[in-house]
C-alpha positions in Angstrom: 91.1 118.5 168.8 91.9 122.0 167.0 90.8 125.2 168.1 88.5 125.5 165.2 86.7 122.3 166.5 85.9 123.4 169.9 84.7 126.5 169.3 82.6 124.6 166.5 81.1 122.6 169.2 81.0 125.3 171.2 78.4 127.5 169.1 76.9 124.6 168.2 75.8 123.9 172.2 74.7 127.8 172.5 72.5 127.4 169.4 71.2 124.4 171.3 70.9 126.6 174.5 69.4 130.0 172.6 66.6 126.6 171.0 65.8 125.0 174.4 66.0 127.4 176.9 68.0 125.3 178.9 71.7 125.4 179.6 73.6 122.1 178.8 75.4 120.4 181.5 78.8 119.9 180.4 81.1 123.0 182.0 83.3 122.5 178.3 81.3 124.9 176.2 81.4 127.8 178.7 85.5 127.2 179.3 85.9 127.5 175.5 83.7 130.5 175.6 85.7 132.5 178.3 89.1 131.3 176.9 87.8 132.6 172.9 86.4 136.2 174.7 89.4 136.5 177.0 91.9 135.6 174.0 90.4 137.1 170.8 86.9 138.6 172.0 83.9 137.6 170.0 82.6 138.3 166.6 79.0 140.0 166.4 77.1 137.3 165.3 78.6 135.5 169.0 78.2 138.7 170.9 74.1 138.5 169.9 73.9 134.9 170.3 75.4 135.4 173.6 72.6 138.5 174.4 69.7 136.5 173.2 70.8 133.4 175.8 71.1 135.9 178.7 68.0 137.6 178.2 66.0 134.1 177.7 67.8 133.0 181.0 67.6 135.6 183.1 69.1 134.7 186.0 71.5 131.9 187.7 75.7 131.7 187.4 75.5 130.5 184.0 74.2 133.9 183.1 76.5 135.7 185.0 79.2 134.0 183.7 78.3 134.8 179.9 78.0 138.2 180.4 81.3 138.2 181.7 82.2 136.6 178.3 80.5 139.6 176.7 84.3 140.7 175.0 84.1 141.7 171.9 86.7 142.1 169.2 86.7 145.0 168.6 83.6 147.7 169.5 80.9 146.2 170.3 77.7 146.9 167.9 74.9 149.4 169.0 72.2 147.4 168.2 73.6 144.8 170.4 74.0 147.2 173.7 70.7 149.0 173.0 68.7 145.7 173.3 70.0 144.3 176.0 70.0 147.9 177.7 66.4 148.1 177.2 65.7 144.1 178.1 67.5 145.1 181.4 65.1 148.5 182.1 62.4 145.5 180.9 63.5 143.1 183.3 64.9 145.0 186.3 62.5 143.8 188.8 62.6 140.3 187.9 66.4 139.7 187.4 68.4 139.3 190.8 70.7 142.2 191.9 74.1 140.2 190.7 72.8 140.3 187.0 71.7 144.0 187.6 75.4 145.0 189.0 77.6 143.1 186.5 75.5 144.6 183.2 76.1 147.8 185.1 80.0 147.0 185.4 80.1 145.4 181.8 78.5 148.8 180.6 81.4 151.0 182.8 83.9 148.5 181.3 82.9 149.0 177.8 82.7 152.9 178.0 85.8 153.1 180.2 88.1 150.8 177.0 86.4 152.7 174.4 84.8 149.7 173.0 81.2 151.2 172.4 79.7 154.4 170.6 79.3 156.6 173.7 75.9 158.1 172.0 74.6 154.5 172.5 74.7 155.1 176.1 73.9 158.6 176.5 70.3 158.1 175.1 69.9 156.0 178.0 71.5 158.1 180.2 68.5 160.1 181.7 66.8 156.4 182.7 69.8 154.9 184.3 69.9 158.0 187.1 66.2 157.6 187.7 66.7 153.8 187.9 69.3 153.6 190.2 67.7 156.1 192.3 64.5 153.8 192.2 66.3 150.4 193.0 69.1 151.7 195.6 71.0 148.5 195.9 71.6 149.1 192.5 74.4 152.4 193.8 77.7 151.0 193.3 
């Protein structure tokens, strides 16, 4: 099977998942997913699909593990990190700490590679002290 072809079916079972609300079984879509982010990064459209799945799942290793896949190809789009900024301010108290610490490093990661418009974060900046200061397990 080409390369083409998996990542076919690949998006093809994320549609599925973004749909159902459910993650599929197989552990094939997610290795084709890390190996695509970790070889070429993703394109937008991916990078959003990816969001909307983590911010309908919420919690569990299958999130974790796609927002580790979170790479994109080149910056990644404000729109993108500004929603999923504000679903985590939304959903701080109900997402468990793991989820909390790797969008945290994710966001560090992206600023620290240049990969994101740093005005994208600084409008958030004021809220992520007061957050951190509110939810203290949250201080890396």
């Amino acid at each position: 099977m080409s390369e083409d072809e998996r990542w076919s079916i690949c998006l093809k079972s994320l549609k599925k998942v973004k749909e159902s609300g459910k993650f599929f079984n197989s552990t094939e879509p997610l290795t084709i997913l890390q190996e695509k982010a970790g070889n070429t990064g993703l394109d937008d459209e991916t990078i959003s699909l990816l969001i909307d799945i983590i911010t309908l799942l919420k919690n569990g290793r299958q999130c974790t593990q796609i927002i580790k896949c979170l790479v994109p190809k080149y910056k990644m789009p404000d729109k993108e990190v500004e929603r999923l900024i504000i679903w985590w301010f939304s959903a701080l108290n109900d997402i468990k700490l793991m989820v909390s610490t790797l969008i945290l490093q994710w966001l560090v990661g992206l600023w620290e590679a240049q990969l994101i418009n740093q005005k994208t974060i600084s409008i958030f900046y004021e809220v992520f002290f007061y957050t951190m200061l509110k939810r203290e397990k949250l201080i890396i």
